[in-house]
Backbone as CSV, one residue per row, in Angstrom:
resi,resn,N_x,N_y,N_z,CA_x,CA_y,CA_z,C_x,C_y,C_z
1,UNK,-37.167,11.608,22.547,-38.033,12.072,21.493,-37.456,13.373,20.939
2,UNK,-37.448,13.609,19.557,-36.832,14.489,19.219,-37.999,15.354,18.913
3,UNK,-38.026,17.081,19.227,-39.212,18.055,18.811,-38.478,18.870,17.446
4,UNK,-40.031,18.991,16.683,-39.275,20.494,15.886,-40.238,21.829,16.053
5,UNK,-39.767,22.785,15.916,-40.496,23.623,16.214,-41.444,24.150,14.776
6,UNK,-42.409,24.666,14.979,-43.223,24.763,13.723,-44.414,25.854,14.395
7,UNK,-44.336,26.677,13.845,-45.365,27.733,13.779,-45.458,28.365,15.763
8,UNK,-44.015,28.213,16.250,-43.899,28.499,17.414,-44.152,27.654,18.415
9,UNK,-44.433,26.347,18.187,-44.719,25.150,19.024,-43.846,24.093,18.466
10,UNK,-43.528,23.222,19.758,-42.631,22.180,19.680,-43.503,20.738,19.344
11,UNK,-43.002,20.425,18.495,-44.065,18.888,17.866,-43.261,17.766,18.222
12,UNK,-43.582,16.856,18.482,-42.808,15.583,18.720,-42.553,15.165,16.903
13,UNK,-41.490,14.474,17.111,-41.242,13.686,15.828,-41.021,12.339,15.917
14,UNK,-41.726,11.730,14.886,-41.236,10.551,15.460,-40.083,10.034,14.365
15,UNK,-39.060,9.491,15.483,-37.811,9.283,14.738,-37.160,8.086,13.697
16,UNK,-38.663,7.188,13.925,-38.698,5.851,13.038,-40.001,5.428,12.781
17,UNK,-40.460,6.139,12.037,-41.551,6.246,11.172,-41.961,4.463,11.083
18,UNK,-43.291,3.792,10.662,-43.152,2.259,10.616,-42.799,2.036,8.873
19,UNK,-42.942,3.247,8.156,-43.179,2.827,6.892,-41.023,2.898,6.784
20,UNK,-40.380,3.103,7.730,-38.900,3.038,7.814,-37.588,2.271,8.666
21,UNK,-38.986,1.595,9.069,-38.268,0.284,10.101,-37.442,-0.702,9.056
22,UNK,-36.300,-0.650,9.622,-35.146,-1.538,9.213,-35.160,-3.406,9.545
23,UNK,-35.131,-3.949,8.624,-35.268,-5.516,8.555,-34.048,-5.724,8.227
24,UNK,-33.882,-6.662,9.307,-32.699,-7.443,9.495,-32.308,-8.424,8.579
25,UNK,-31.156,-8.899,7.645,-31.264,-9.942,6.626,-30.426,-11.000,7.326
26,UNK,-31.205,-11.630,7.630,-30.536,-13.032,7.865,-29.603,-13.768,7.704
27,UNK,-29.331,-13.633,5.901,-28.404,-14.072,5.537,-26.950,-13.289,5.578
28,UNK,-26.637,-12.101,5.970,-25.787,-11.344,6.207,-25.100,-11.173,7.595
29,UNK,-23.838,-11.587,7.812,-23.187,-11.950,8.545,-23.645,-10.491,9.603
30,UNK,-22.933,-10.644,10.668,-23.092,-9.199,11.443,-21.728,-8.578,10.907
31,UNK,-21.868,-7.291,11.971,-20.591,-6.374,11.357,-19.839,-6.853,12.169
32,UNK,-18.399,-7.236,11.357,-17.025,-7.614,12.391,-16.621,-6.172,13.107
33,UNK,-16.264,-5.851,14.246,-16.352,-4.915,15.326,-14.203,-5.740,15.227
34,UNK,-13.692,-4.895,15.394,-12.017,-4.627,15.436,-11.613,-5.447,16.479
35,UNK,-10.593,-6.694,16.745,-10.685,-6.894,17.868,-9.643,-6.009,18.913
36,UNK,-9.757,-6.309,19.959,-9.040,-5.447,20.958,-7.990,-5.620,21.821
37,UNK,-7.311,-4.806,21.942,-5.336,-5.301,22.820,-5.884,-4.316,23.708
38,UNK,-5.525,-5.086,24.809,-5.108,-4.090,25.802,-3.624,-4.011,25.933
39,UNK,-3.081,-2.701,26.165,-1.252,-2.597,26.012,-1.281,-1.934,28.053
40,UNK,-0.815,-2.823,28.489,-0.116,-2.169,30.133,0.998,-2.240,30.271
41,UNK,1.768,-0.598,30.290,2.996,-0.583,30.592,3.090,0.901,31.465
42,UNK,4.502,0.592,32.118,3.871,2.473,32.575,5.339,2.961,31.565
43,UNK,5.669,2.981,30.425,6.751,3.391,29.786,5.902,4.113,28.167
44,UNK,5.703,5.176,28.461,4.863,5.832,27.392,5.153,5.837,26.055
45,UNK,6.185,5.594,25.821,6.617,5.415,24.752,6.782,3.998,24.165
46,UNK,7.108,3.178,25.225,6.440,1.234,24.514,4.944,1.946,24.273
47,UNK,3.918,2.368,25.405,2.598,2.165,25.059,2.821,2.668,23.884
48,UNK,3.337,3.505,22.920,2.986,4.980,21.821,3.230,3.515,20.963
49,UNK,4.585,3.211,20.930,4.710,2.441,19.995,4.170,0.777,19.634
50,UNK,3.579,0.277,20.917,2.907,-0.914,20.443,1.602,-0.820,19.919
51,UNK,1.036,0.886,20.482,-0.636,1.139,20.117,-0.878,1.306,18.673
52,UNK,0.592,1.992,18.169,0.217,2.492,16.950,0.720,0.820,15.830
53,UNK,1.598,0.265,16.392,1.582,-0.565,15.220,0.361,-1.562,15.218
54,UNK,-0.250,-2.067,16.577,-1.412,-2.792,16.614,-2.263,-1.963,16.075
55,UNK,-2.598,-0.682,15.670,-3.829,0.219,15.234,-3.623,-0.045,13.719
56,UNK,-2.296,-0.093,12.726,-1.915,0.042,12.057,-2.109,-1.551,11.534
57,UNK,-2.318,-2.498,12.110,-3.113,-3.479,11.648,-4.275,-4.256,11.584
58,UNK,-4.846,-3.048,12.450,-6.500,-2.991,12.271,-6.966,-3.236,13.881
59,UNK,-6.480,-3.508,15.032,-6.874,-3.397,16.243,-6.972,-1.795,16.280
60,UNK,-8.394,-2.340,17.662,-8.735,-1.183,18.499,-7.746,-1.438,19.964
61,UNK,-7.016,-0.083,20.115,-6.012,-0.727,21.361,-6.589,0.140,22.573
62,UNK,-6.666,-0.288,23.614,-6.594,0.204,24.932,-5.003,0.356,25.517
63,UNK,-5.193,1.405,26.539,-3.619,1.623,26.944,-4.042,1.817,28.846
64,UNK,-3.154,1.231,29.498,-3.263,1.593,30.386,-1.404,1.724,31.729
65,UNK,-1.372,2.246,32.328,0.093,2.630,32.836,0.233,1.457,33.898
66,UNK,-0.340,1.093,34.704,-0.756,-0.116,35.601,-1.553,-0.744,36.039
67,UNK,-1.813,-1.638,36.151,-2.627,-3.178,37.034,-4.015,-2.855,37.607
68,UNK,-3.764,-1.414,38.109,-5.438,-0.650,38.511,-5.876,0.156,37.680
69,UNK,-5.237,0.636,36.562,-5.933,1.491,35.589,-6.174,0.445,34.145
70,UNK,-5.862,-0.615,34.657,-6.053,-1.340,33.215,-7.216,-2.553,34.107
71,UNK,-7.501,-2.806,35.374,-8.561,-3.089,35.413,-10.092,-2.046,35.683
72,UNK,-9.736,-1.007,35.783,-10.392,0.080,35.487,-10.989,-0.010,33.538
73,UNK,-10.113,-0.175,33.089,-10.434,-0.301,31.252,-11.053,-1.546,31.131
74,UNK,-10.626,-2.793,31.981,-11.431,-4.087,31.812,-12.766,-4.169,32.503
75,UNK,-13.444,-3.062,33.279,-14.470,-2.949,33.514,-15.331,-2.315,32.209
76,UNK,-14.958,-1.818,31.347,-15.666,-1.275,30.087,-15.616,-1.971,29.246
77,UNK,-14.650,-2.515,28.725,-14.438,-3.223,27.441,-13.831,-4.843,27.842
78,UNK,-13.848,-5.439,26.681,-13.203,-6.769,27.326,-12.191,-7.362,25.857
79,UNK,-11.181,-7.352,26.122,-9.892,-7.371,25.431,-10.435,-8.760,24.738
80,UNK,-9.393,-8.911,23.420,-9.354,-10.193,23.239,-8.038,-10.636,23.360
81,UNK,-6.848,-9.581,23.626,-6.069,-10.074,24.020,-5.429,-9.008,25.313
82,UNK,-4.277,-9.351,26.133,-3.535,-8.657,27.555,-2.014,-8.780,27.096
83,UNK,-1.404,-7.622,26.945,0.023,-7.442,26.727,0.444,-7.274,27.486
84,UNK,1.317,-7.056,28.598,1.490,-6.747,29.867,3.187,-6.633,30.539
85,UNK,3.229,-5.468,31.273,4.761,-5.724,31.886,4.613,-6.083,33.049
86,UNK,6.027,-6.917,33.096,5.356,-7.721,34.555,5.720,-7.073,35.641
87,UNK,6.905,-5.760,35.279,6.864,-5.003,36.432,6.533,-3.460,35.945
88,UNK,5.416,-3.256,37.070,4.623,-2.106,36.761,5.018,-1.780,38.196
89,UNK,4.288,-0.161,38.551,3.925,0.683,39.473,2.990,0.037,40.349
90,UNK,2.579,0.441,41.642,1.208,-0.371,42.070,0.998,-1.252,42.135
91,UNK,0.232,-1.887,40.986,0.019,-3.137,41.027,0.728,-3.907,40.245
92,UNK,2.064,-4.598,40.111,2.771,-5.187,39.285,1.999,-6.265,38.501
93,UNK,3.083,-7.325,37.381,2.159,-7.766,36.798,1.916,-9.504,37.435
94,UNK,2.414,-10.018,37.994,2.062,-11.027,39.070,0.478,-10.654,39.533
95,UNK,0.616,-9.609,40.482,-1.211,-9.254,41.110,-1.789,-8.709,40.189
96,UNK,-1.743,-8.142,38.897,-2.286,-7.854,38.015,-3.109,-9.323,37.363
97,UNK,-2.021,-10.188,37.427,-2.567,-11.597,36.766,-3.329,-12.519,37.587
98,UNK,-3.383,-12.083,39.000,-3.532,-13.121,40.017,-5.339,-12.107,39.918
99,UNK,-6.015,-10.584,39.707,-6.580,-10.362,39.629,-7.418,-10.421,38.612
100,UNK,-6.695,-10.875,37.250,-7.689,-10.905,36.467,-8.355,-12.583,36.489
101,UNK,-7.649,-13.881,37.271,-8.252,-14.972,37.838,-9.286,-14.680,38.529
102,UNK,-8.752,-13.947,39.790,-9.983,-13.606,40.877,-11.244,-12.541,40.162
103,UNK,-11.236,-12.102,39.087,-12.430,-11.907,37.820,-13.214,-12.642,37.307
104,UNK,-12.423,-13.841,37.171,-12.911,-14.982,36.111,-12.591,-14.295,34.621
105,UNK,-11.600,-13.583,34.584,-11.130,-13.218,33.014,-9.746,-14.144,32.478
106,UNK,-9.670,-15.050,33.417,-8.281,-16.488,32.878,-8.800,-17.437,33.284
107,UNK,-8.731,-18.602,32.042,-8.077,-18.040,30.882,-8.868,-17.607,29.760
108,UNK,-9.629,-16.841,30.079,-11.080,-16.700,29.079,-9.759,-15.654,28.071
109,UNK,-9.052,-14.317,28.735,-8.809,-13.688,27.842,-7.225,-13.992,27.906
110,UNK,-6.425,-14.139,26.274,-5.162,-14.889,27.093,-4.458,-13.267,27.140
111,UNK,-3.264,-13.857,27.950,-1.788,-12.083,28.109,-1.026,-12.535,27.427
112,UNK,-0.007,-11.668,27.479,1.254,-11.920,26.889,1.970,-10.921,28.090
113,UNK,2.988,-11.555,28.778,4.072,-10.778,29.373,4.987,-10.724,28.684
114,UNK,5.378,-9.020,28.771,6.381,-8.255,28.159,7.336,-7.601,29.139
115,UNK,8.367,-8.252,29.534,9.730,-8.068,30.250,11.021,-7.459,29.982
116,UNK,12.072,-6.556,29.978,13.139,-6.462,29.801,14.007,-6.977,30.842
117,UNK,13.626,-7.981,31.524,14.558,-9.099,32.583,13.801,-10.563,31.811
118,UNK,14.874,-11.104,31.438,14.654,-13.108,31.325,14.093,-13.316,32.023
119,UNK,14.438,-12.631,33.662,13.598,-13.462,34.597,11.859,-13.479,34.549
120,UNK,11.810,-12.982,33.945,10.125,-12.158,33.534,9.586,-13.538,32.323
121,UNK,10.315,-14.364,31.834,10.022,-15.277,30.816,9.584,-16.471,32.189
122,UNK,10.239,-16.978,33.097,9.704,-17.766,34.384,8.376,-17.098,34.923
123,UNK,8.777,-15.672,35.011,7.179,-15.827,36.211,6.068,-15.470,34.917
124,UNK,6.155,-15.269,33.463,5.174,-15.556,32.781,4.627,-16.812,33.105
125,UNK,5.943,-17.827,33.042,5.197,-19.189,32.979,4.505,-19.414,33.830
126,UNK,5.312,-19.130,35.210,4.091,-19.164,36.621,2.633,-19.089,36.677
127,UNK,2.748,-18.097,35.950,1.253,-17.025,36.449,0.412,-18.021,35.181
128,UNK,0.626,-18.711,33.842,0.450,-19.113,33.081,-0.415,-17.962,31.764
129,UNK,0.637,-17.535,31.307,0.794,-16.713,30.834,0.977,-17.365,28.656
130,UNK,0.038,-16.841,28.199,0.302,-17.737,26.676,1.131,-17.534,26.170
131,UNK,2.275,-15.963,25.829,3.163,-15.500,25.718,3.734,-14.817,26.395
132,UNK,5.222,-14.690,26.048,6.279,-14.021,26.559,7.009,-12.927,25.355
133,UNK,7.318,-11.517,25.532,8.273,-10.825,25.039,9.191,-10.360,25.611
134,UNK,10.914,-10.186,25.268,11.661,-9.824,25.996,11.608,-8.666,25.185
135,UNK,12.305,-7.349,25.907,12.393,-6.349,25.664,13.643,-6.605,25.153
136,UNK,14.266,-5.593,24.059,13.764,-5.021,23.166,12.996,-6.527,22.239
137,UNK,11.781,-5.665,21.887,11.078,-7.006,20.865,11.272,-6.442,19.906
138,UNK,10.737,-7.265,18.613,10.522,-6.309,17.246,8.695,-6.645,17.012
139,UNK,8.799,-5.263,16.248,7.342,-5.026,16.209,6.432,-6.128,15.116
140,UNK,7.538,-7.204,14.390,6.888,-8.593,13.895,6.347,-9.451,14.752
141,UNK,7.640,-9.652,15.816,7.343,-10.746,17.346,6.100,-10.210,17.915
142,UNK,5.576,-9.184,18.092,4.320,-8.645,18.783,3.426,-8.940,18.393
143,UNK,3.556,-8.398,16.905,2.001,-9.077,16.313,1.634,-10.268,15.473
144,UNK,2.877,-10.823,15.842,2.791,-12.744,15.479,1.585,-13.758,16.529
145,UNK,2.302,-12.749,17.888,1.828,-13.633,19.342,0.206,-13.023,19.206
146,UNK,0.134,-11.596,19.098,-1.352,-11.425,19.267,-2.195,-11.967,18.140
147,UNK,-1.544,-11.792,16.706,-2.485,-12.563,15.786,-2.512,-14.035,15.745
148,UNK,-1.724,-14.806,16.587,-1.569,-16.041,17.077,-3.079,-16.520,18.167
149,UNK,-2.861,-15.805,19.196,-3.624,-15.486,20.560,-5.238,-15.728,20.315
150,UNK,-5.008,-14.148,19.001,-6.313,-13.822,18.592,-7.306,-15.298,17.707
151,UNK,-6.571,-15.897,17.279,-7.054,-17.115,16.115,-7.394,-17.895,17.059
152,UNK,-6.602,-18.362,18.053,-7.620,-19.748,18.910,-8.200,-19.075,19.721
């Protein structure tokens, strides 16, 4: 409740008057809300640069350095898509992927593993993984797969 003060006393206000209650129109879609990347890498400068070109096409991005701080971020928010290196700190990205199953977040939300080893294009497939990037990518290939991802 919000007070104002008036003649030395605090008054309640009321903050939605009935003659100012808001009606909902039916026919008006809701508000589209940005969708969301999560970017996990522990290389600060991939994160700098994949956050800003995904921001730069209208995602809201999450960033996280490894496998426990990016399920730390998937306790708040819930991605519509997972970019991911498959070798991280901690929790690499194998148990990173094997945890977001034991969530029930696969294949609800899809990843994309992002590797600078080929061999990282196999254990995408393993883990079943919707995409693959090899390092160096270009910043078209990135947001082909997520605006790909994002549509089905």
């Amino acid at each position: 409740m919000v007070v104002k003060k008036s003649s030395g006393k605090l008054l309640p206000i009321d903050p939605c008057p009935e003659s100012s209650l808001l009606q909902l129109d039916p026919s008006r879609s809701p508000i589209e809300l940005p969708r969301t990347v999560l970017v996990v890498d522990d290389d600060h400068g991939i994160q700098e640069v994949m956050g800003m070109a995904l921001e730069m096409e209208g995602y809201h991005v999450l960033v996280a350095g490894d496998g426990y701080e990016a399920i730390e971020k998937l306790k708040v928010e819930s991605p519509s898509v997972i970019l991911f290196d498959i070798y991280l700190p901690r929790m690499d990205g194998l148990e990173f992927a094997a945890e977001l199953t034991r969530l029930g977040l696969r294949p609800t939300i899809p990843i994309v593993v992002v590797s600078g080893d080929d061999r990282g294009r196999q254990k995408a497939h393993q883990i079943g993984a919707e995409g693959f990037l090899l390092k160096p990518f270009t910043i078209d290939d990135m947001l082909t797969q997520v605006a790909r991802l994002i549509q089905n």
